[in-house]
C-alpha positions as CSV (number, residue, x, y, z in Angstrom):
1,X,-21.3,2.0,9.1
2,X,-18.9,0.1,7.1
3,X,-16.9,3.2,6.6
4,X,-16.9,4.3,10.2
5,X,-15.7,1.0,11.6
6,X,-12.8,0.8,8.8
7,X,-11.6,4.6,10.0
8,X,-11.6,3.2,13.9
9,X,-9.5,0.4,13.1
10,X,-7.2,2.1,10.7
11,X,-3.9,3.1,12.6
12,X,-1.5,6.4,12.3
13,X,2.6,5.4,11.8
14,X,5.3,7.7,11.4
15,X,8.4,6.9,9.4
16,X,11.7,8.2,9.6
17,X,14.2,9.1,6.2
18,X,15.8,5.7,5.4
19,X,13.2,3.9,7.0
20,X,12.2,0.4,4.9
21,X,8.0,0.4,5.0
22,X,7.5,-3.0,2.8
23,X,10.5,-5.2,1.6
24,X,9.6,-7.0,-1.5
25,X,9.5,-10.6,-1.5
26,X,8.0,-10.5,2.3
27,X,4.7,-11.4,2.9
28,X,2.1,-8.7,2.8
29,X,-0.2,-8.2,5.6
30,X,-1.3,-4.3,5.9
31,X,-2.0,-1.5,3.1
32,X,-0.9,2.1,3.6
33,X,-1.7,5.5,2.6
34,X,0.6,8.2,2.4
35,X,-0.6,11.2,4.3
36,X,2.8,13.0,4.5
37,X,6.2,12.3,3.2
38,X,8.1,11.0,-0.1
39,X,9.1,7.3,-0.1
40,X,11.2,5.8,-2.6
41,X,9.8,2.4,-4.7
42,X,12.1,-0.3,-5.9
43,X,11.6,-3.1,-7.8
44,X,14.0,-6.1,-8.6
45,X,17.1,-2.4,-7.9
46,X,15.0,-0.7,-10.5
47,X,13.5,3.0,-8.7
48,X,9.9,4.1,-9.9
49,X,8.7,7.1,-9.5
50,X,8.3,8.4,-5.7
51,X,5.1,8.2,-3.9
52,X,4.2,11.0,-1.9
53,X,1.0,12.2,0.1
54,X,-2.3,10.6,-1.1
55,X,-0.5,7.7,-3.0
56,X,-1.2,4.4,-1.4
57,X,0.3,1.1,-1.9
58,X,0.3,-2.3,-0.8
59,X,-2.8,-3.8,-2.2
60,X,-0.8,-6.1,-4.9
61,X,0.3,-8.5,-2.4
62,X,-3.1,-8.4,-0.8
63,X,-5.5,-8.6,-3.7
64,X,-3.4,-11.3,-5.4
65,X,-2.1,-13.2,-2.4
66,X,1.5,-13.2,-3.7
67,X,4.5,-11.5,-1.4
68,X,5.5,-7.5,-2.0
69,X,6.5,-6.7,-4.6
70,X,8.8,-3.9,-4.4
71,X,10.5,-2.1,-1.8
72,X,9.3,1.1,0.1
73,X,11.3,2.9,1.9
74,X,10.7,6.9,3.5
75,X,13.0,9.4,1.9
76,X,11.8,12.3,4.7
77,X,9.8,12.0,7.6
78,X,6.5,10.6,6.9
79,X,3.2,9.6,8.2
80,X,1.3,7.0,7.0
81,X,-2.3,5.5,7.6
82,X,-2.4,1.8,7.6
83,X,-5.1,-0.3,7.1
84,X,-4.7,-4.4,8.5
85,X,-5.2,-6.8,5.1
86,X,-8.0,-8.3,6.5
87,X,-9.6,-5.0,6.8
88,X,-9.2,-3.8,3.9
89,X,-9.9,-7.1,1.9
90,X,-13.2,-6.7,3.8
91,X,-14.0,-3.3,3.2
92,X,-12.5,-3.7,-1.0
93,X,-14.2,-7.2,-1.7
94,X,-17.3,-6.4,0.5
95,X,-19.7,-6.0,-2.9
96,X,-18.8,-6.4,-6.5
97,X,-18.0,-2.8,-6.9
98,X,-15.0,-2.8,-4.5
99,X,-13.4,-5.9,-5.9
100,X,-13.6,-4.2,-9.3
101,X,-12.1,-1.3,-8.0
102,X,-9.4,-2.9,-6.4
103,X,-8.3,-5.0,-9.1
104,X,-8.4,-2.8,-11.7
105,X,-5.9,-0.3,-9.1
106,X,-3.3,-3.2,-8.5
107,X,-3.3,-4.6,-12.2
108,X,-2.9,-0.6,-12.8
109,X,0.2,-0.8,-10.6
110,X,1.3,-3.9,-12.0
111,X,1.0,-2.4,-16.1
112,X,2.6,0.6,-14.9
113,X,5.9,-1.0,-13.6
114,X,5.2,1.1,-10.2
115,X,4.3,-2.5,-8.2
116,X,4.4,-0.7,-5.2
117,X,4.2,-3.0,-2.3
């Protein structure tokens, strides 16, 4: 059930090349998955590797309650599926489990140097 209602509520946006998906420093309020395109990641002017289709990002600023912390911007058309925060805090902290799981992926971001959001 939990599952069905996330995918009803979830939401489809296309990007276009150049187009700025999360600026760090701004607050963050949705999380996104990449379902087609590469997207550039920049932290503090430093670029990290590209995301591309099944990567996801945003969850730092959401998990930890702090703003983005990188930029994300499209390099080609993309499309992305994007989740609302409260959502996905819902669906990520609903058991023990998911707030494991979702900690352990943004402090996996964060140790990488790929903050992503």
């Amino acid at each position: 059930y939990d599952l069905e209602r996330l995918a009803a509520r979830a939401t489809w946006r296309d990007v276009e090349p150049g187009q700025v998906v999360v600026r760090q420093g701004e607050i963050g309020t949705e999380f996104f998955i990449v379902q087609v395109g590469d997207f550039t990641v920049v932290t503090n002017g430093e670029e990290h590797p590209a995301m591309h289709a099944r990567d996801s990002f945003g969850e730092i600023a959401l998990i930890h309650s702090v703003p983005r912390t990188a930029t994300v911007t499209a390099q080609t058309v993309g499309r992305l599926l994007v989740l609302a925060g409260t959502d996905f805090l819902a669906a990520v902290t609903g058991n023990e489990d998911g707030q494991s799981i979702a900690r352990d992926v943004a402090n996996a971001h964060l140790r990488r140097g790929a903050v992503v959001e």
